[in-house]
N, CA, C and O atoms as a GROMACS GRO file, in nm:
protein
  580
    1UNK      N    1   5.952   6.701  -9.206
    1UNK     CA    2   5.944   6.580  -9.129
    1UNK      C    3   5.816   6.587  -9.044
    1UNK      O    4   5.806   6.672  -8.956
    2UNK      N    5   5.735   6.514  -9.065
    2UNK     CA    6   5.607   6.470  -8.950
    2UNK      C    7   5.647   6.485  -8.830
    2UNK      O    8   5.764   6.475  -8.792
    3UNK      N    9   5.523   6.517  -8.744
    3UNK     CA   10   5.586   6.468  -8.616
    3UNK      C   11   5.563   6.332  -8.524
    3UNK      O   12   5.560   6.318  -8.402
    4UNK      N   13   5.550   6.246  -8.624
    4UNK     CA   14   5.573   6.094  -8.564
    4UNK      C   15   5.698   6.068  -8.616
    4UNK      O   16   5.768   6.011  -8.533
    5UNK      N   17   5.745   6.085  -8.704
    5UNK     CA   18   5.879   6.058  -8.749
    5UNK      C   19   5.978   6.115  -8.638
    5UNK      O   20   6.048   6.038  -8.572
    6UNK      N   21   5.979   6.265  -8.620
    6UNK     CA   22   6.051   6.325  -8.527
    6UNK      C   23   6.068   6.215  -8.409
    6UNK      O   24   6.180   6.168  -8.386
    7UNK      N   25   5.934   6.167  -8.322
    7UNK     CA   26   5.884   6.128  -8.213
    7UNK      C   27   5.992   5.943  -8.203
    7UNK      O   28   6.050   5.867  -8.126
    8UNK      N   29   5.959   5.960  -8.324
    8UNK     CA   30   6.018   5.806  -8.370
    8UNK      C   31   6.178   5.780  -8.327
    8UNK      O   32   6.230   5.699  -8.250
    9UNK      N   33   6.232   5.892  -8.418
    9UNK     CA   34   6.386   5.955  -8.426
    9UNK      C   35   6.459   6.003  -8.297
    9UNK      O   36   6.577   5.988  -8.264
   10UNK      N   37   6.338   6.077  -8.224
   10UNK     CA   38   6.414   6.069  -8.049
   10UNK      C   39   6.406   6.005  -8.000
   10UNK      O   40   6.498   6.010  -7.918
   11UNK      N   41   6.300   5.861  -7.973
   11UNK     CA   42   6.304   5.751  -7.865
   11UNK      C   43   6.345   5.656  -7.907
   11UNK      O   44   6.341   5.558  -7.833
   12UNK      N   45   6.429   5.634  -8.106
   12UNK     CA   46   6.539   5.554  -8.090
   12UNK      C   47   6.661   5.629  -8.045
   12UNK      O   48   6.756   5.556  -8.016
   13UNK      N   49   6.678   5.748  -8.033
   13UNK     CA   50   6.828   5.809  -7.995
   13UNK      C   51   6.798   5.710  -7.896
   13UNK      O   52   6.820   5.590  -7.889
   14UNK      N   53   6.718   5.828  -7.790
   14UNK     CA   54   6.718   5.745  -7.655
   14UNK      C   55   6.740   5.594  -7.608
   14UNK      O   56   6.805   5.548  -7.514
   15UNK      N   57   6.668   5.538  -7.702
   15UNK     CA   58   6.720   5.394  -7.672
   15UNK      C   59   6.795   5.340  -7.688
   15UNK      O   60   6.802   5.231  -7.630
   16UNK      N   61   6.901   5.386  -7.780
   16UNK     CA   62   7.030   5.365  -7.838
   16UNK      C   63   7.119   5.385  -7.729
   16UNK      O   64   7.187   5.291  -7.688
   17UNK      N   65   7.129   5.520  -7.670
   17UNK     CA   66   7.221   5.559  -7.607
   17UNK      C   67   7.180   5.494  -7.458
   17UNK      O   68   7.262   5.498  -7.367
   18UNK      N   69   7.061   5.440  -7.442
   18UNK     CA   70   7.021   5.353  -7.293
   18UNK      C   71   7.105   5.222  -7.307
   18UNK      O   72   7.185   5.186  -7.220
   19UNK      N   73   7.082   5.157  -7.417
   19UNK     CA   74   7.189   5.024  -7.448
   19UNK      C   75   7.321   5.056  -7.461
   19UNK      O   76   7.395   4.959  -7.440
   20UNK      N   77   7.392   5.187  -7.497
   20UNK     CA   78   7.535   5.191  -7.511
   20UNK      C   79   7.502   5.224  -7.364
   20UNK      O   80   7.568   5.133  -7.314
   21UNK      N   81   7.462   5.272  -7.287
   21UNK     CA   82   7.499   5.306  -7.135
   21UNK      C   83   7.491   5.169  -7.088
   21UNK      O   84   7.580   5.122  -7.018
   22UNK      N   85   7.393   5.104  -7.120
   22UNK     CA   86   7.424   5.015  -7.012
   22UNK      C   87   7.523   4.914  -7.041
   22UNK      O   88   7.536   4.844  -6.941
   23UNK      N   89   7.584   4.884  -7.117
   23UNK     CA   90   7.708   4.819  -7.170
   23UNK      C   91   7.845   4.874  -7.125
   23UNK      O   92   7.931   4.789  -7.102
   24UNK      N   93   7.877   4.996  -7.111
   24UNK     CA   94   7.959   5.091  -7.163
   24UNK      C   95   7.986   5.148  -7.004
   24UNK      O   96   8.088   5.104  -6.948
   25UNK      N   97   7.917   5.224  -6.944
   25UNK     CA   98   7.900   5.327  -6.829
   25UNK      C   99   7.986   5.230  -6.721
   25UNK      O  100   7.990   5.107  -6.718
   26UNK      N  101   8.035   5.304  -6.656
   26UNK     CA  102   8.122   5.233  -6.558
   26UNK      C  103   8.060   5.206  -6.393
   26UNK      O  104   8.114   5.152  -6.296
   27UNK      N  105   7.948   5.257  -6.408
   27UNK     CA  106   7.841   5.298  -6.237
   27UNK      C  107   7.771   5.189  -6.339
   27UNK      O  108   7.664   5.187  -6.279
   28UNK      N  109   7.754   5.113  -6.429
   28UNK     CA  110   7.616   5.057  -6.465
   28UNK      C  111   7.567   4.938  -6.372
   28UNK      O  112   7.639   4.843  -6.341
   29UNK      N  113   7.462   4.951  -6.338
   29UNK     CA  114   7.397   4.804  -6.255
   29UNK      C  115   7.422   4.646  -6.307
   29UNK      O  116   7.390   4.592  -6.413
   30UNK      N  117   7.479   4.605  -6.212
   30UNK     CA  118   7.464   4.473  -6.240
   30UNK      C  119   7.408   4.323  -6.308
   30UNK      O  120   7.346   4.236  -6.248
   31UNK      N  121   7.447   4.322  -6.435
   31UNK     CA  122   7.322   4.231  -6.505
   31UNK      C  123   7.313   4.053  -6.411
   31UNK      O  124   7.249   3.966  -6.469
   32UNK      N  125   7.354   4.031  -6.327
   32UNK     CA  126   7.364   3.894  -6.242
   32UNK      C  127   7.328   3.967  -6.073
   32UNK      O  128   7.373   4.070  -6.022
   33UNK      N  129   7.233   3.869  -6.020
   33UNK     CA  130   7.206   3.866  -5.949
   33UNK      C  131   7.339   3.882  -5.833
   33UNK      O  132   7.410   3.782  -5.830
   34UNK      N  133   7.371   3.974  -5.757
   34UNK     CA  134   7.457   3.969  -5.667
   34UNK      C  135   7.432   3.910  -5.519
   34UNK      O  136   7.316   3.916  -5.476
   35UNK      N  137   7.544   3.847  -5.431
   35UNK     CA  138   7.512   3.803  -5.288
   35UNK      C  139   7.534   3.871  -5.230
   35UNK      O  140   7.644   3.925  -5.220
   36UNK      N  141   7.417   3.900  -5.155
   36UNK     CA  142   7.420   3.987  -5.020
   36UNK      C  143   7.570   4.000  -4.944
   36UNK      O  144   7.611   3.902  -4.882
   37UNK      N  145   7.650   4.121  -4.950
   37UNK     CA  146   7.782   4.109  -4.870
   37UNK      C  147   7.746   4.077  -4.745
   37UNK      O  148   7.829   3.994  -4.707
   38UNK      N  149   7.639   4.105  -4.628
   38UNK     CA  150   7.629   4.070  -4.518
   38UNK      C  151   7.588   3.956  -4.523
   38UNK      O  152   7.619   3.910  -4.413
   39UNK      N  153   7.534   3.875  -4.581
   39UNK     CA  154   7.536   3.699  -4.537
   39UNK      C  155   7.636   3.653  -4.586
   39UNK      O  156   7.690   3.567  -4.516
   40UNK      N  157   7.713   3.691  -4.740
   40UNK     CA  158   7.879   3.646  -4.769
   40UNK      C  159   7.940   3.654  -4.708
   40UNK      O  160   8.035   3.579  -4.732
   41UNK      N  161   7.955   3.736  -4.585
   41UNK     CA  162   8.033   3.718  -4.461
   41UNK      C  163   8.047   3.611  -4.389
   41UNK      O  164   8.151   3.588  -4.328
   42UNK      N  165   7.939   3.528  -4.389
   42UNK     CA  166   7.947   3.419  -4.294
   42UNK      C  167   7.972   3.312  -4.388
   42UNK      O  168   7.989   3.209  -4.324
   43UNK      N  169   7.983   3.289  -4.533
   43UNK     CA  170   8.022   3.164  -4.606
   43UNK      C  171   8.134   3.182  -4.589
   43UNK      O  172   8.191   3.289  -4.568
   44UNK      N  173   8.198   3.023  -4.600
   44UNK     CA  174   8.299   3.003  -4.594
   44UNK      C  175   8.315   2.873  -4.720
   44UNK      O  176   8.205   2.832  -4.756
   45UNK      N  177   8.434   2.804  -4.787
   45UNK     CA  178   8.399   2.713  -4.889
   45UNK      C  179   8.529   2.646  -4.810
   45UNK      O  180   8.607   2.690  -4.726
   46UNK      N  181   8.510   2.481  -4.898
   46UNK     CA  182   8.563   2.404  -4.826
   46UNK      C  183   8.739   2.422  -4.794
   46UNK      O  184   8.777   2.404  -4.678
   47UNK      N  185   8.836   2.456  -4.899
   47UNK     CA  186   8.936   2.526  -4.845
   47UNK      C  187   8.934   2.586  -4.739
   47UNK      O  188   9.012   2.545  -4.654
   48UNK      N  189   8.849   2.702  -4.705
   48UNK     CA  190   8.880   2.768  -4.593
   48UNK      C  191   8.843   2.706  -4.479
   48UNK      O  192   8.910   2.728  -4.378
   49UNK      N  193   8.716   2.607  -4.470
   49UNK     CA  194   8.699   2.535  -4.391
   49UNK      C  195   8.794   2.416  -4.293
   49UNK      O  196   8.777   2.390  -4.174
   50UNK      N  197   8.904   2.355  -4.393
   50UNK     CA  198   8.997   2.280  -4.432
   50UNK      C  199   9.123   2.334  -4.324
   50UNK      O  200   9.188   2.282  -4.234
   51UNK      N  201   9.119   2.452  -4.380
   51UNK     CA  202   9.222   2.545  -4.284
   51UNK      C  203   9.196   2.593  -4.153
   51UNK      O  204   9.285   2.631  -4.076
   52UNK      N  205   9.066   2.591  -4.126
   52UNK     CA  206   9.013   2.629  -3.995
   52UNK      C  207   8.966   2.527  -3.888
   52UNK      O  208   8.946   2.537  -3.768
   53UNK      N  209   8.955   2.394  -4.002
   53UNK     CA  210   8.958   2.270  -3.887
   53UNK      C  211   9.080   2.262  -3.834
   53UNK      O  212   9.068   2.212  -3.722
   54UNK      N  213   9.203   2.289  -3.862
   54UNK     CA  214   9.307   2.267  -3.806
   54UNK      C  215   9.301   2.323  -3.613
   54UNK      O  216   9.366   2.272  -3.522
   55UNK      N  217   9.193   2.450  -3.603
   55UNK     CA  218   9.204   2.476  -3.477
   55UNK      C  219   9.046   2.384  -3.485
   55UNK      O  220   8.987   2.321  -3.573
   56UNK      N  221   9.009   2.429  -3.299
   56UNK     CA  222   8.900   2.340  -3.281
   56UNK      C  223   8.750   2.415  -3.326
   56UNK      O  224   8.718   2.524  -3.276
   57UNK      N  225   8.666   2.347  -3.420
   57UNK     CA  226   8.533   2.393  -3.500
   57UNK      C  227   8.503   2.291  -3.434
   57UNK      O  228   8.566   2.193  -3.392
   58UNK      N  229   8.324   2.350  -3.426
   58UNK     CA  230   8.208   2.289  -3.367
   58UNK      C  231   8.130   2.288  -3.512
   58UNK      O  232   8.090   2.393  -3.563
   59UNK      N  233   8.112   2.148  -3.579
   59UNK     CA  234   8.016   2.128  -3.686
   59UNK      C  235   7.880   2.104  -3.596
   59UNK      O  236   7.855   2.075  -3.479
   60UNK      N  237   7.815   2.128  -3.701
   60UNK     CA  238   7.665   2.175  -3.671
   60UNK      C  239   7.591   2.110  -3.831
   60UNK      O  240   7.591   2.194  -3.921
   61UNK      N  241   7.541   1.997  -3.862
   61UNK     CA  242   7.452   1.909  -3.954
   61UNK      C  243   7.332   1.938  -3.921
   61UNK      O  244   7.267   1.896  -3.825
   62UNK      N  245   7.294   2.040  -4.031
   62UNK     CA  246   7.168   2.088  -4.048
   62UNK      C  247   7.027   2.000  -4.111
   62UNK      O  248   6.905   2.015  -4.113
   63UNK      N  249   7.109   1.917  -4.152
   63UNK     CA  250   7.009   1.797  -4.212
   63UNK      C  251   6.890   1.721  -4.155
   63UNK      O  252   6.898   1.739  -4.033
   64UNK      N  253   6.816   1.667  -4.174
   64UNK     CA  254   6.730   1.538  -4.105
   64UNK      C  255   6.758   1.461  -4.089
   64UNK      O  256   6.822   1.422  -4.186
   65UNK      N  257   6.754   1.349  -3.968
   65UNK     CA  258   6.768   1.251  -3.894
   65UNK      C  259   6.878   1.152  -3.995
   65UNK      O  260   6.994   1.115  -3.979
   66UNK      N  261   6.791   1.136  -4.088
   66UNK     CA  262   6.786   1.001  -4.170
   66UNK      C  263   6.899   1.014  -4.264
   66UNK      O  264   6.954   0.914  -4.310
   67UNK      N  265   6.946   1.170  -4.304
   67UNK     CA  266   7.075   1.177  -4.358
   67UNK      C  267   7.184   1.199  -4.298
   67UNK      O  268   7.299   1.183  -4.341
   68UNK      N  269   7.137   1.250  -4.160
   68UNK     CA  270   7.300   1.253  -4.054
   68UNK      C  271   7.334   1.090  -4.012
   68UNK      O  272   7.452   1.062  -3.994
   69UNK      N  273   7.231   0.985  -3.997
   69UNK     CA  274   7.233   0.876  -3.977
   69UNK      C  275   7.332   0.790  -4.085
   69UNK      O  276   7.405   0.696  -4.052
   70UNK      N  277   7.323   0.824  -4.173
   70UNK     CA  278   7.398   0.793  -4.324
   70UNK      C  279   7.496   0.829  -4.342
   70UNK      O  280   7.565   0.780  -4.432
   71UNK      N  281   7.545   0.939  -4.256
   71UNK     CA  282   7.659   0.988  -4.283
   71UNK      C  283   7.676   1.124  -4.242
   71UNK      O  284   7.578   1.194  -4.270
   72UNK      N  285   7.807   1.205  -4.162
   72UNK     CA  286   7.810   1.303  -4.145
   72UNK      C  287   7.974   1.310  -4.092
   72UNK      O  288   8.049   1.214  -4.073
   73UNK      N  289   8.004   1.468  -4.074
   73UNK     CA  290   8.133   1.464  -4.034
   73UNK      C  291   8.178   1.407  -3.910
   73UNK      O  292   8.091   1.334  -3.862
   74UNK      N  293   8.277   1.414  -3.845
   74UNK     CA  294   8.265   1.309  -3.738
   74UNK      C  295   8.286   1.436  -3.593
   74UNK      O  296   8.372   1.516  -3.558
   75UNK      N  297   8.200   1.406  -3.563
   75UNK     CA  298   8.197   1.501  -3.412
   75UNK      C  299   8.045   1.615  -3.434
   75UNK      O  300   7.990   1.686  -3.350
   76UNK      N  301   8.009   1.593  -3.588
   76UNK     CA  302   7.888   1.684  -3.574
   76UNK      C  303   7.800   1.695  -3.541
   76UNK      O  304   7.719   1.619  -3.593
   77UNK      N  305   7.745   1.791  -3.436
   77UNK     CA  306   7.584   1.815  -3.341
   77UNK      C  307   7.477   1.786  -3.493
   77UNK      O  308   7.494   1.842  -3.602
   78UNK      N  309   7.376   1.690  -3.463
   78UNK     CA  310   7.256   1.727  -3.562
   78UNK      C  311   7.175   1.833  -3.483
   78UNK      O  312   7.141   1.822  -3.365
   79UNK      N  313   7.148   1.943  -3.568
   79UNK     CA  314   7.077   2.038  -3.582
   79UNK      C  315   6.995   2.106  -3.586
   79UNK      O  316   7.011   2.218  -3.539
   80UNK      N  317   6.853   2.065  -3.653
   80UNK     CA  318   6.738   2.099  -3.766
   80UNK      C  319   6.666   2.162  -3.697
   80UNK      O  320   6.658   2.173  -3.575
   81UNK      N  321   6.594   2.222  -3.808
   81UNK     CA  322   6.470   2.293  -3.776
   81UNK      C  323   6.329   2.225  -3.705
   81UNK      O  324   6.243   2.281  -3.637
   82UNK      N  325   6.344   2.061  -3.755
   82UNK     CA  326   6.201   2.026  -3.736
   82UNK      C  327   6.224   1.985  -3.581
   82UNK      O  328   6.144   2.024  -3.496
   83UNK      N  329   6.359   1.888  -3.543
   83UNK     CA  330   6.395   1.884  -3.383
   83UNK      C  331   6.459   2.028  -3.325
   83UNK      O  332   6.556   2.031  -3.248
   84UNK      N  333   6.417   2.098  -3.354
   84UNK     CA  334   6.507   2.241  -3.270
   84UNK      C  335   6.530   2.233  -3.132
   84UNK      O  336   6.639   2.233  -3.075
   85UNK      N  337   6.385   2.225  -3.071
   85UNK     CA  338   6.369   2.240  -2.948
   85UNK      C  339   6.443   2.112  -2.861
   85UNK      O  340   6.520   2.106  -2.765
   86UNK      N  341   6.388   2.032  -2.933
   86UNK     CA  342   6.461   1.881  -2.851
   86UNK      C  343   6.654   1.851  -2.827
   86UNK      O  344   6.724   1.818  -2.732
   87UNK      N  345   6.686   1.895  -3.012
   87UNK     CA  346   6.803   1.866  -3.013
   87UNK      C  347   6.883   2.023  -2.938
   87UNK      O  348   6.997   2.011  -2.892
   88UNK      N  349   6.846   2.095  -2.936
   88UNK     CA  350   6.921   2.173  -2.811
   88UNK      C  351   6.921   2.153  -2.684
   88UNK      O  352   7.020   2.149  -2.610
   89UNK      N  353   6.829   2.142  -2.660
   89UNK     CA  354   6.828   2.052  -2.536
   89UNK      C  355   6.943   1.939  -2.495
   89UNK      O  356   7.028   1.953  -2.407
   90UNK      N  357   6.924   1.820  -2.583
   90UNK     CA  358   7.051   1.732  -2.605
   90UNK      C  359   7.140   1.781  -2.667
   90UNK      O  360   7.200   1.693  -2.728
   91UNK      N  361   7.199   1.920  -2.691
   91UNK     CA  362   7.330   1.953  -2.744
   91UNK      C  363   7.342   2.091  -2.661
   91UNK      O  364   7.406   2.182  -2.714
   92UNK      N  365   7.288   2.112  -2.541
   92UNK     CA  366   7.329   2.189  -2.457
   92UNK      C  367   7.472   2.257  -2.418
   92UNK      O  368   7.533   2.364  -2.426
   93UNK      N  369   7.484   2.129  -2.375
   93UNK     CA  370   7.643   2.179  -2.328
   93UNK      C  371   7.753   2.174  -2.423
   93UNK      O  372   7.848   2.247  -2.397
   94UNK      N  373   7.763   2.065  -2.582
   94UNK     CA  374   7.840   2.124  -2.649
   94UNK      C  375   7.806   2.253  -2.729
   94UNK      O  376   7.880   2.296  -2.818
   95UNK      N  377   7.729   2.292  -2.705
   95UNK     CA  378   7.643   2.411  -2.786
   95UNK      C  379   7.772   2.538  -2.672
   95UNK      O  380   7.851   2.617  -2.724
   96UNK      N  381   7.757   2.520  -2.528
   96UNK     CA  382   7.793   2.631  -2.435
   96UNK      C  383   7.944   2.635  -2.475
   96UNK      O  384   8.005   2.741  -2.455
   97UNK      N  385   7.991   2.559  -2.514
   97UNK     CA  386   8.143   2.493  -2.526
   97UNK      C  387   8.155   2.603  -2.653
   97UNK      O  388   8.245   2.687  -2.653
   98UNK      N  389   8.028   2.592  -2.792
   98UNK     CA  390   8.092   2.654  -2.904
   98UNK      C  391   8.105   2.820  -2.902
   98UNK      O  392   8.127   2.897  -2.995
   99UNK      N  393   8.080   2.849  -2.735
   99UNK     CA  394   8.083   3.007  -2.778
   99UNK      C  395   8.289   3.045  -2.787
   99UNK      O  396   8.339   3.148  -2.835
  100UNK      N  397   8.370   2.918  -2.722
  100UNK     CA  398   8.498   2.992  -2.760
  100UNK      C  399   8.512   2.924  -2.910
  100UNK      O  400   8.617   2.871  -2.873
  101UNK      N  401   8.505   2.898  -2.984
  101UNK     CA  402   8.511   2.818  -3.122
  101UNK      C  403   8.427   2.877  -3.218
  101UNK      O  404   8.330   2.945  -3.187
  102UNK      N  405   8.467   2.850  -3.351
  102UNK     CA  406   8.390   2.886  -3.457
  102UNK      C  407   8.336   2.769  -3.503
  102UNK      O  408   8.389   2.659  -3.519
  103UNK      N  409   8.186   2.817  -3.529
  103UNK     CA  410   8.107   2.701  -3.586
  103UNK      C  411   8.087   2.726  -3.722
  103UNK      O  412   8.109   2.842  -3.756
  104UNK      N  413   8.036   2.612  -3.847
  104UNK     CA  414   8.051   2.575  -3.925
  104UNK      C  415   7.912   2.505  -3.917
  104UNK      O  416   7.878   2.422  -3.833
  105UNK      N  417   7.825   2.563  -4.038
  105UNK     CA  418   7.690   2.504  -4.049
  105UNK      C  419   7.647   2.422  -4.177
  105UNK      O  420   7.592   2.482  -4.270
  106UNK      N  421   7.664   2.320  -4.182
  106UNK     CA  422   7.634   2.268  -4.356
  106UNK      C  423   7.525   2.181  -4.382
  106UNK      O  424   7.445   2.150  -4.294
  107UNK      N  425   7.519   2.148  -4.482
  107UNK     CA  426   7.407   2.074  -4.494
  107UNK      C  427   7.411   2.010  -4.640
  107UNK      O  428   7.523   1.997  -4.691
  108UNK      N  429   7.294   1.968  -4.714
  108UNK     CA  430   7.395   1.896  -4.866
  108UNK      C  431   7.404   2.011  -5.020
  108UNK      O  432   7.298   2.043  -5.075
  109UNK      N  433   7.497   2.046  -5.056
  109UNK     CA  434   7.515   2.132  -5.067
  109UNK      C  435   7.538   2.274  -5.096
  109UNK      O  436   7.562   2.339  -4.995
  110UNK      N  437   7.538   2.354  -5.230
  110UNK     CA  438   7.546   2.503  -5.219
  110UNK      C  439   7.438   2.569  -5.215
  110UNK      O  440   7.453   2.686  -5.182
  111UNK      N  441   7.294   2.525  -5.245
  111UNK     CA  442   7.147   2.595  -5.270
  111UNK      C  443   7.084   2.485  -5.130
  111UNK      O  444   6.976   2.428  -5.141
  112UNK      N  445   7.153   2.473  -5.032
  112UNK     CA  446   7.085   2.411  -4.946
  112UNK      C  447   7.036   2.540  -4.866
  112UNK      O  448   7.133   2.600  -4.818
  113UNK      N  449   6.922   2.596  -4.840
  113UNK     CA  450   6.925   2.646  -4.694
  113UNK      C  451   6.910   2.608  -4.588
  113UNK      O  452   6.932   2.671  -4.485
  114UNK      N  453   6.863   2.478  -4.599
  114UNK     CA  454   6.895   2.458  -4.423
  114UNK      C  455   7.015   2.508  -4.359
  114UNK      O  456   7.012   2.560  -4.247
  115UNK      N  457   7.086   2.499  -4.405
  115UNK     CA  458   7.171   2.566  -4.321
  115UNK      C  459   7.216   2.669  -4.338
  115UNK      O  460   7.336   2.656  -4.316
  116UNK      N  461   7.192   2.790  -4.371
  116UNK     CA  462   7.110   2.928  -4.375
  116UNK      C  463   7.040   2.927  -4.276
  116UNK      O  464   7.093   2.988  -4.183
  117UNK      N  465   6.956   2.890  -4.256
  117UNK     CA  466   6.835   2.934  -4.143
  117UNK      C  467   6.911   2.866  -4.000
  117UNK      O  468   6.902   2.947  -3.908
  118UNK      N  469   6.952   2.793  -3.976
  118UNK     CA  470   6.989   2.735  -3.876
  118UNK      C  471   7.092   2.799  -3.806
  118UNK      O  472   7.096   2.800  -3.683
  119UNK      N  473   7.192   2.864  -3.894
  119UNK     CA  474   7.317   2.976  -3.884
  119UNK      C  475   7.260   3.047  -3.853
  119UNK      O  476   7.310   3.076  -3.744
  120UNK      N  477   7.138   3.140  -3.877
  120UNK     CA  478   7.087   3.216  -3.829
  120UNK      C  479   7.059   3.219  -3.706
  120UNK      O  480   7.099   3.298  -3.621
  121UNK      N  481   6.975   3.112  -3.694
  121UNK     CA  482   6.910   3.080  -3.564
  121UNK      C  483   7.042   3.117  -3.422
  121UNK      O  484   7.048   3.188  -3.321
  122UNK      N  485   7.109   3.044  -3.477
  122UNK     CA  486   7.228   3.062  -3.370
  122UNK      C  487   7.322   3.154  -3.346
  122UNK      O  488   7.406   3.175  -3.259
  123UNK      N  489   7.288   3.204  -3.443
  123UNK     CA  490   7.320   3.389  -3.426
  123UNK      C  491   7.281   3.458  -3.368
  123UNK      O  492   7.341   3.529  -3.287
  124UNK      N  493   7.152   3.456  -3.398
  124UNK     CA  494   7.048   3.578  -3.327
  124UNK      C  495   6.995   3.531  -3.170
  124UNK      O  496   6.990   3.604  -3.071
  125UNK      N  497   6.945   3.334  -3.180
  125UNK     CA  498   6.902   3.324  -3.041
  125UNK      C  499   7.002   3.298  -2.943
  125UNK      O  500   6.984   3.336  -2.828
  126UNK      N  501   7.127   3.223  -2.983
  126UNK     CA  502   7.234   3.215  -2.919
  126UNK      C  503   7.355   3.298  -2.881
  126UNK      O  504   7.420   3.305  -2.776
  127UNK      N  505   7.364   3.354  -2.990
  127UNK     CA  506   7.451   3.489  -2.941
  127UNK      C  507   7.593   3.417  -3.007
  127UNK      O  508   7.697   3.483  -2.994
  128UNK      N  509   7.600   3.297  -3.070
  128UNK     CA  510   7.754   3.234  -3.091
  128UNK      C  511   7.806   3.350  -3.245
  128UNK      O  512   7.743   3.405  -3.336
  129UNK      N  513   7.912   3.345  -3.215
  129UNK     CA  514   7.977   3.418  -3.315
  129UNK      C  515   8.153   3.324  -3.340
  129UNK      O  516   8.203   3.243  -3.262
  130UNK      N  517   8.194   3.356  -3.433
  130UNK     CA  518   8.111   3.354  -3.582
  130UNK      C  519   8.057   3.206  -3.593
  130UNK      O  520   8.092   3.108  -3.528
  131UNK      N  521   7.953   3.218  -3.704
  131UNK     CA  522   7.866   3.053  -3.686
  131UNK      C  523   7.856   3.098  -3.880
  131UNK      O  524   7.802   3.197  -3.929
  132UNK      N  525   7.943   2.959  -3.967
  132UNK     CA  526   7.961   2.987  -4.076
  132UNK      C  527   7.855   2.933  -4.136
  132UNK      O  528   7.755   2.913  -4.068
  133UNK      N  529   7.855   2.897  -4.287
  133UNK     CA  530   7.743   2.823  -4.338
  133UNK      C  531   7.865   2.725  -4.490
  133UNK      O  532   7.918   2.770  -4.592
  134UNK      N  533   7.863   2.663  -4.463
  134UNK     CA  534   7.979   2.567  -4.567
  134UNK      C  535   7.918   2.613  -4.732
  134UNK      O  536   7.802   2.614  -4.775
  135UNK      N  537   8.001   2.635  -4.774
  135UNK     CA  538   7.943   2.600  -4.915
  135UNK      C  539   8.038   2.562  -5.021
  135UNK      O  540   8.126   2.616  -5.088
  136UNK      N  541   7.985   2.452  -5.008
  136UNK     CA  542   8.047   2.327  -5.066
  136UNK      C  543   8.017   2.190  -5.022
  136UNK      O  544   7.931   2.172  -4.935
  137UNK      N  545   8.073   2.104  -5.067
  137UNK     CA  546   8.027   1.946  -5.014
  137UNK      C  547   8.114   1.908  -4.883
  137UNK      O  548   8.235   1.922  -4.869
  138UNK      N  549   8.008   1.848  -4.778
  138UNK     CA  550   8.042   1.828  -4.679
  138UNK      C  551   8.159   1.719  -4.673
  138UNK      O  552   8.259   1.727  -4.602
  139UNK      N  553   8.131   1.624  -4.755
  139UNK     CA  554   8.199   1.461  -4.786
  139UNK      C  555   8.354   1.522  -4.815
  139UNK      O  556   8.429   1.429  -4.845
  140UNK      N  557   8.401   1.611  -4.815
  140UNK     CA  558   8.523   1.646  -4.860
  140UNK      C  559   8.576   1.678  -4.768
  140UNK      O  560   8.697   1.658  -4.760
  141UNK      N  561   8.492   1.754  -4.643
  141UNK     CA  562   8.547   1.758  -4.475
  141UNK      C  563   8.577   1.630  -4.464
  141UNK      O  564   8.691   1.588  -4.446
  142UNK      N  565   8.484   1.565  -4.474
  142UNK     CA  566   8.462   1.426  -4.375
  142UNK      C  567   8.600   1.288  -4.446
  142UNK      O  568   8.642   1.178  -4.410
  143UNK      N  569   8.613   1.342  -4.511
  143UNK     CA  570   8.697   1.246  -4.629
  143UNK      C  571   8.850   1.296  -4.523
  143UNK      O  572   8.934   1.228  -4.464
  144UNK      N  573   8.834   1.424  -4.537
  144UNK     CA  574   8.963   1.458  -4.455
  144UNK      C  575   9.018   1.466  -4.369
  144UNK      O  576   9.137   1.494  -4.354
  145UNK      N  577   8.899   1.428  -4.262
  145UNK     CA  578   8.901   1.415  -4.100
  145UNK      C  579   8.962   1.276  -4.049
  145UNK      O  580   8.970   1.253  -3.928
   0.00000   0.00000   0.00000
């Protein structure tokens, strides 16, 4: 036997047994992108949401002007990134109110981040805990309220 043949004959073993491992092996890595367990902590989907309006939640509409204007749940602070500074200001005091309450951050909906970043925001600069991020469609709160 040559020794390209040989050369040939071990790096299909090898590759053989790399595809039965990764099929097969029980430690094998993940072929789908997984979610971060520490930000899955703070989703919540509309069931659970559903169940937790029953006590008192502070919604938080992460959206722009022009779509909270159109429609939103009923009692929800608008939010955003682009008014930050202003609309805290004007949501001061129900903002001080949400530190005994759990907030609920949505926006339109499951690949939205706005409200991702905004949950954040009020995590880290506010100190509110827990501050969720909806995922799911808001209109299904609001339908139910």
């Amino acid at each position: 036997m040559t020794l390209w043949k040989q050369i040939s004959l071990i790096l299909g073993c090898a590759a053989a047994a790399g595809v039965v491992s990764a099929f097969v092996h029980p430690l094998r890595p993940p072929w789908k992108e997984v979610e971060d367990p520490a930000k899955a902590r703070w989703h919540i989907d509309v069931a659970g949401a559903k169940a937790l309006a029953s006590e008192k939640v502070v919604w938080v509409d992460a959206r722009k002007r022009d779509s909270y204007e159109q429609g939103h749940v009923e009692g929800a602070l608008l939010l955003n990134q682009e008014e930050w500074g202003e609309l805290m200001f004007e949501h001061q005091s129900a903002l001080q109110e949400a530190f005994q309450h759990p907030v609920i951050v949505y926006c339109d909906g499951n690949q939205c981040e706005r409200s991702e970043e905004v949950a954040e925001r009020l995590r880290e600069l506010l100190g509110l805990d827990p501050v969720y991020v909806l995922k799911g469609d808001w209109r299904e709160i609001a339908a139910a309220r």
